[in-house]
C-alpha positions in Angstrom: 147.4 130.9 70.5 145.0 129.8 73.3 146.0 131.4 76.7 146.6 128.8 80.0 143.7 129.0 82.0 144.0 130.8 86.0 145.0 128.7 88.3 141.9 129.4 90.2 139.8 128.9 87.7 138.0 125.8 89.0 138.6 126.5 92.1 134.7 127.3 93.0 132.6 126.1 90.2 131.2 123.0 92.1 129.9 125.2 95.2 128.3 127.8 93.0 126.8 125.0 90.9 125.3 123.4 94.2 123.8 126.5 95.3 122.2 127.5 92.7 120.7 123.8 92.5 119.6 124.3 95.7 117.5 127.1 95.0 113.8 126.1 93.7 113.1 127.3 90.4 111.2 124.8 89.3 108.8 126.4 86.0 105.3 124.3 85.8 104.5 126.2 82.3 101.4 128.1 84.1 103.4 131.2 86.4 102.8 128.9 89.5 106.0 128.2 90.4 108.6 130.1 92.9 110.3 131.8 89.6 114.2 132.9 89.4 113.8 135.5 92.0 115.9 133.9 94.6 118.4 132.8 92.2 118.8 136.2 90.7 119.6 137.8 93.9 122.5 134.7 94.9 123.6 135.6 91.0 123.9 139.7 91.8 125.1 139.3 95.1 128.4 137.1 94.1 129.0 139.4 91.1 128.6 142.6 93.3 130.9 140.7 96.1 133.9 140.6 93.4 133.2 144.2 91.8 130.8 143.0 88.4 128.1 145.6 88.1 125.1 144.4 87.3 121.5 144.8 86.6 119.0 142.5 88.7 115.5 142.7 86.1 112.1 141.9 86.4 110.4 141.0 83.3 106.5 139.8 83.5 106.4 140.1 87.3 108.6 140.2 90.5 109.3 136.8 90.8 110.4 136.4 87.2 113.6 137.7 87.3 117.5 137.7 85.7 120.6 139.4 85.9 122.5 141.1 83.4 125.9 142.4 83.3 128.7 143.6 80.7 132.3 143.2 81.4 134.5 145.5 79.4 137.0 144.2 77.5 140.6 145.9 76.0 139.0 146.3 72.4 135.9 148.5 72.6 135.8 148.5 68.5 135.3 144.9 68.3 131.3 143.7 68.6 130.2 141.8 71.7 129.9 138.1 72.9 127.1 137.2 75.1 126.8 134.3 77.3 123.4 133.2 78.3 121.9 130.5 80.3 118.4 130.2 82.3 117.7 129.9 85.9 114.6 127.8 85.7 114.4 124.1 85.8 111.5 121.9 85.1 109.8 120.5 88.0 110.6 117.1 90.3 109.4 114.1 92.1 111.8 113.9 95.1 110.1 110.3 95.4 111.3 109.0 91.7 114.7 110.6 92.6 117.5 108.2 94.4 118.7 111.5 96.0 116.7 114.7 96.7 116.2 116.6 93.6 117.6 119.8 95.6 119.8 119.2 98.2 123.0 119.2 95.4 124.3 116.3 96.9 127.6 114.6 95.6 127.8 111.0 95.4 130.4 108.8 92.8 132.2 112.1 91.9 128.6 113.8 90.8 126.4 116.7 92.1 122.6 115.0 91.8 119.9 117.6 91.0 117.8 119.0 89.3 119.6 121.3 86.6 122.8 119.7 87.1 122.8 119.8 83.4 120.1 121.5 82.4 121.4 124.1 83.3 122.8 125.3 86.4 125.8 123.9 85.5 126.1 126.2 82.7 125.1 128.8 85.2 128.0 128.3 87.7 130.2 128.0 85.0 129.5 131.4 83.5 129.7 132.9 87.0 132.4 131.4 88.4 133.9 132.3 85.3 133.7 136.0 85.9 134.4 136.1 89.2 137.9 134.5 88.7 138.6 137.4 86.1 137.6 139.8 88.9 139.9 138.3 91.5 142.5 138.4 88.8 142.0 141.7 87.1 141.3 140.0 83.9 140.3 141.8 81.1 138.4 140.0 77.9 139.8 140.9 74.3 136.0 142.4 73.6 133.5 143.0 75.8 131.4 139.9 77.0 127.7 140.5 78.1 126.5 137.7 80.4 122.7 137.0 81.2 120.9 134.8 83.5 117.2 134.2 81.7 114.2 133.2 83.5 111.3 131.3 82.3 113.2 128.7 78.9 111.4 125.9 80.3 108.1 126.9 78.9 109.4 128.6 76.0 111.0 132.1 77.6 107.7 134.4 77.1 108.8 136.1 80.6 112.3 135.4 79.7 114.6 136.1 76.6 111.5 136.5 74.2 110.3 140.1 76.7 113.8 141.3 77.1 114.1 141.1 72.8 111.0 142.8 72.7 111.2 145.3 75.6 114.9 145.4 76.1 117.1 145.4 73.4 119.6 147.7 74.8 121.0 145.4 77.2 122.5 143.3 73.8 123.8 147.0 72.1 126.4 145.5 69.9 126.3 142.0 70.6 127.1 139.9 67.5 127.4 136.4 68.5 126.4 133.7 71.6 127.3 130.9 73.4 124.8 129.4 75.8 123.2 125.7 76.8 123.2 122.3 75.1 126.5 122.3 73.2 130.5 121.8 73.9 129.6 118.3 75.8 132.1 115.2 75.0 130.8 112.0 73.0 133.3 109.2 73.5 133.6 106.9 70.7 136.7 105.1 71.3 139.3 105.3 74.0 141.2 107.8 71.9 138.7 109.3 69.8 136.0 111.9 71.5 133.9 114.1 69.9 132.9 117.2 71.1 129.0 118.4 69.9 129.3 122.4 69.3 125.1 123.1 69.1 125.1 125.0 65.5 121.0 124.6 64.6 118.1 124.0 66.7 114.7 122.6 65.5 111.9 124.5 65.0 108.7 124.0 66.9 105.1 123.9 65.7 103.1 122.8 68.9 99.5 121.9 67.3 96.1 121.1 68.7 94.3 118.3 66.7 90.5 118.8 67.0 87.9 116.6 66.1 84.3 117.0 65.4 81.4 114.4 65.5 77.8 113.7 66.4 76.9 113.6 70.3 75.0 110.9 71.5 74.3 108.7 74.2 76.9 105.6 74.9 74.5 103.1 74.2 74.1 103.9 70.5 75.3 102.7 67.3 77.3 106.2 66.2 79.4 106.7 63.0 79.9 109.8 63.8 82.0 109.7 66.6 84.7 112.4 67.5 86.8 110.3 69.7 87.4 107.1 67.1 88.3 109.9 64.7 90.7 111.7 67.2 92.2 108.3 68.0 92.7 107.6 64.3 94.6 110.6 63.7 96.6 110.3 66.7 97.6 107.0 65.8 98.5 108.5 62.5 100.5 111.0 63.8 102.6 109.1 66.8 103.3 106.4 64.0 104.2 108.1 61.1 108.0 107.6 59.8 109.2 111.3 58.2 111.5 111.2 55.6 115.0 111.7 55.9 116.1 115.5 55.8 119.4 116.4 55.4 120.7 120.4 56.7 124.3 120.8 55.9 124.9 120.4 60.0 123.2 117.1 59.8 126.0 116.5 56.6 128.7 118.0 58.7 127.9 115.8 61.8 128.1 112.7 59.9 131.1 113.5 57.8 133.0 114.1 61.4 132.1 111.3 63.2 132.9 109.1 59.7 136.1 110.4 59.7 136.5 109.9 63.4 136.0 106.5 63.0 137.2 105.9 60.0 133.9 103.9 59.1 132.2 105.6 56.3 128.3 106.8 57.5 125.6 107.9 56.0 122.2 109.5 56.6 120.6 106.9 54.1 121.1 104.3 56.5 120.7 106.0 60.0 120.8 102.9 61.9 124.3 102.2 61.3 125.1 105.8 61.8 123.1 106.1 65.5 124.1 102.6 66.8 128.1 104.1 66.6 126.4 107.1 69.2 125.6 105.1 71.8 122.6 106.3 74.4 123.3 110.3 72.5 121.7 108.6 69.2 118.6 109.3 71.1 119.1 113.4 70.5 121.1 112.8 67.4 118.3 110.4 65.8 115.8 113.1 66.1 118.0 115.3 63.9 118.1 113.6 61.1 114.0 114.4 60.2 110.8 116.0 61.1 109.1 114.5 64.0 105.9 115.0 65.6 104.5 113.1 69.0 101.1 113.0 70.7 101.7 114.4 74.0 97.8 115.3 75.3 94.3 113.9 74.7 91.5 115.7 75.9 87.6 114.2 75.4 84.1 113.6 77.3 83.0 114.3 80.6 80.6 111.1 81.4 81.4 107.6 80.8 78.1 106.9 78.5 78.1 110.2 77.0 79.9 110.3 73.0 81.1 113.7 73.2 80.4 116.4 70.0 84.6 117.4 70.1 87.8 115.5 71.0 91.4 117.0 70.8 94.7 116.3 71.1 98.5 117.9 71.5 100.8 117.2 69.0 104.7 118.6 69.9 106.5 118.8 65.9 109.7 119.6 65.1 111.4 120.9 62.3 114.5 121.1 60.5 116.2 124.4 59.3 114.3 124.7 55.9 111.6 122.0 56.7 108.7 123.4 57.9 106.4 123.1 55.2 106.7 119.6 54.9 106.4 119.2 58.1 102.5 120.7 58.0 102.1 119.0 54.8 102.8 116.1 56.3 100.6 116.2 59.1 97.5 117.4 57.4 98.1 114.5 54.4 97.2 112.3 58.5 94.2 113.2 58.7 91.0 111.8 58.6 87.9 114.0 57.3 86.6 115.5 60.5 89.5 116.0 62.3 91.5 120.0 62.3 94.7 120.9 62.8 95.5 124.2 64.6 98.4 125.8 65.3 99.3 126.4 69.6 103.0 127.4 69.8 105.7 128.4 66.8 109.3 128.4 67.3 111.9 129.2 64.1 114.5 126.9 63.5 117.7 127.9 63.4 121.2 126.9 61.7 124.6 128.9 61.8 128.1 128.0 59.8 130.9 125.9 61.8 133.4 128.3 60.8 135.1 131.8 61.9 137.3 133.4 64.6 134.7 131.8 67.5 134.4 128.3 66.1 138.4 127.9 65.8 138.6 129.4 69.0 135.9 126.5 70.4 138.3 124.5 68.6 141.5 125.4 69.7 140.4 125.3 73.8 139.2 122.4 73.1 142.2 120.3 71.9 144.2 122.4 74.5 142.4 120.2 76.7 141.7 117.1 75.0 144.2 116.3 72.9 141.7 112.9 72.1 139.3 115.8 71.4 137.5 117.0 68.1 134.9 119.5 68.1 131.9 119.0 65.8 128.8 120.6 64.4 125.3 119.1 65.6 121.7 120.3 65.8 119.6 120.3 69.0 116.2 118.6 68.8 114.7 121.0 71.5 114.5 124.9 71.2 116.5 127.3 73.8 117.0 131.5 74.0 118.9 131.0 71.1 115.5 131.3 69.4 115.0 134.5 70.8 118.3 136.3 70.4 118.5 135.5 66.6 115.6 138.0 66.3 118.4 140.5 67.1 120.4 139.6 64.1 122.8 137.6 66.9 124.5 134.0 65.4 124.0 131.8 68.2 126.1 129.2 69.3 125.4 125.9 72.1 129.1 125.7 74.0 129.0 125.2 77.4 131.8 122.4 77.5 131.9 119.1 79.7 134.1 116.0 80.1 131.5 113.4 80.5 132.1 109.5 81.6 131.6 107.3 79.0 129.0 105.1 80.7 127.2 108.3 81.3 124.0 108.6 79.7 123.8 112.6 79.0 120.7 112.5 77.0 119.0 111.3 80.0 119.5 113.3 82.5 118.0 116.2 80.5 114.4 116.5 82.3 115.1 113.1 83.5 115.6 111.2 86.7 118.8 111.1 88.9 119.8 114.0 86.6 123.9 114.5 87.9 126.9 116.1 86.3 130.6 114.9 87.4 132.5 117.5 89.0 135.4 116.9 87.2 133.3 117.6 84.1 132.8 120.8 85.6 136.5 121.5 86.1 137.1 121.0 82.6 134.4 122.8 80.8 135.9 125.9 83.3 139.3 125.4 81.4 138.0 125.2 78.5 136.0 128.0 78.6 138.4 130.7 80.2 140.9 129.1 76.7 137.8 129.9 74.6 136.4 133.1 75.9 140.0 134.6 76.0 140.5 134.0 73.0 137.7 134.5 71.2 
């Protein structure tokens, strides 16, 4: 049976949660940016103030930086749960925002900022988390290992990636994880909410199209010319339609919201599915295939000079199990002349909804939300998750939230105005002090 949460167990979230927002950490993809370093010491200092030891780390440089720490639990036989999230954020615009991206400012029951949800709210929930089993003397039933990551936001190479690689020992006997981009509620009715668990991710295959031609002046008739080709491919690319590919979370996921609604769904037609999803069919639609955009072009240096080489950044995804057709497909695009080579390469990943930590996801949940059912779903983006598999770790996305209805999560994730309601907030803490208690 799921344990009542502390009575205290909200009781700070929404501070911690604004100053950690308040803290730049804004990743530009280059090492440019301030890095976690400030954040990591506000993280070490409010778990040293309540008693957590904890290790501070530096991984490529000083100002890429995390904390670590492992809380004991009563049951030293039983393998560990860790519970991850990053400190970085991508970068903003204070001009675009309606509110300054980092002043945490709370406005229609919301903290505005940037990482509200992605994901210093996850952040403050883990901490605040710990710290009210500190106050309490609160012991977990295993021991829980928490981390603070820097550098997700361009794809954790001085984040979880070197600490896999050059720290292991800080995950001795970890066999499971919860971190970002899971546990969030989907309202389909007024009685009827979903709750997405994150049990795959996409895989990522970040490619450089390249195109070769004959160099010439502007004025000339040219057949031979790099960027037509480039554009042709592009075209080809951003255009194509990839067919349908279902992973048995995809199957899951639409069996649960079928039953939910008691309208039977299916894949084969996924624009009756999506348009029950409301503004989520956005993350949800890119699940149900392979998917590849243009994202870069790159060509010439003089306006009546035909350049010998054009090239272009394509960002592809794949299923769990789909990765070869995703390469076949893009190379079958492609018009003689033009070369596809590999930049960036991500595994996909896929774990079963089932077992001790899924029904105890489950049971905090309903505890909760008695309106509330907890489903499988894939992520279309990558996280640590990626990372920790390499240990042999089955990774999880559960960091819950209530969310309003008229919200539009999916946008706030490297989006505009991005906010998170503090009653969310007070929720997910509940849920999670159920879950982790329990688990």
């Amino acid at each position: 049976m799921t344990p009542e949460p502390l009575a205290d167990i909200s009781s700070e979230v929404v501070e911690i949660v604004r100053d950690l927002i308040k803290i730049d950490t804004s990743n530009y993809g280059d090492d440019s940016g301030p890095g976690e370093a400030l954040a990591a010491e506000y993280v070490e200092a409010k778990l040293l103030e309540v008693g957590i030891a904890c290790e501070r780390y530096e991984t490529t440089s000083g100002k890429r930086q995390g904390v670590n720490a492992r809380i004991e639990g009563t049951d030293p036989s039983r393998p560990a749960l860790l519970i991850h999230g990053h400190l970085d954020v991508v970068p903003a615009q204070a001009a675009d925002w309606t509110y300054d991206p980092f002043a945490a400012e709370i406005h229609d029951g919301m903290i505005w900022g940037r990482g509200a949800v992605d994901m210093k709210d996850g952040d403050g929930m883990i901490l605040a988390l710990v710290r009210a089993w500190a106050r309490a003397g609160i012991k977990p039933p295993r021991d829980i290992v928490i981390d603070f990551l820097p550098d997700e936001e361009a794809g954790s190479i001085h984040g979880s990636h070197w600490l896999v690689d050059n720290r292991p020992e800080l995950y001795q006997g970890v066999t499971e994880a919860v971190g970002e981009v899971g546990g969030f509620s989907l309202t389909l009715q007024e009685d009827v909410r979903l709750y997405l668990v994150q049990t795959a991710e996409k895989g990522i295959r970040w490619m450089k199209l390249r195109a070769e031609g004959t160099a010439g002046h502007g004025s000339f008739l040219n057949n031979d010319n790099a960027v037509t080709k480039l554009a042709q491919a592009v075209a080809a690319v951003g255009e194509h339609k990839f067919d349908l590919a279902l992973t048995p979370t995809v199957r899951d996921f639409i069996k649960a919201v079928s039953d939910a609604t008691g309208v039977e769904l299916s894949a084969e037609d996924p624009e009756a599915l999506l348009a029950k999803l409301g503004p989520i069919a956005r993350i949800i639609g890119a699940t149900l295939s392979n998917t590849a955009n243009p994202t870069m072009l790159n060509a010439g240096y003089k306006h009546n000079v035909i350049p010998g080489e054009a090239s272009a950044m394509i960002d592809g995804r794949f299923l769990p199990g789909f990765e070869d057709e995703l390469i076949k497909d893009i190379e079958n695009l492609l018009p003689a002349g033009v070369y596809r080579e590999d930049v960036v390469n991500g595994i996909a990943l896929e774990v079963p909804f089932e077992g001790k930590l899924v029904d105890a996801m489950a049971a905090a949940i309903r505890a909760e939300d008695p309106f509330g059912t907890p489903v499988p779903y894939t992520v279309s983006g990558g996280t640590d998750a990626k990372a920790f598999s390499e240990l042999g770790i089955a990774c999880y996305g559960f960091l819950p939230l209530l969310l309003p209805p008229e919200l539009d999560f999916s946008a706030m994730f490297h989006g505009v105005d991005e906010r998170v309601p503090t009653s969310g907030l007070e929720f997910g803490m509940r849920v999670m002090d159920r879950f982790v208690r329990s688990s």
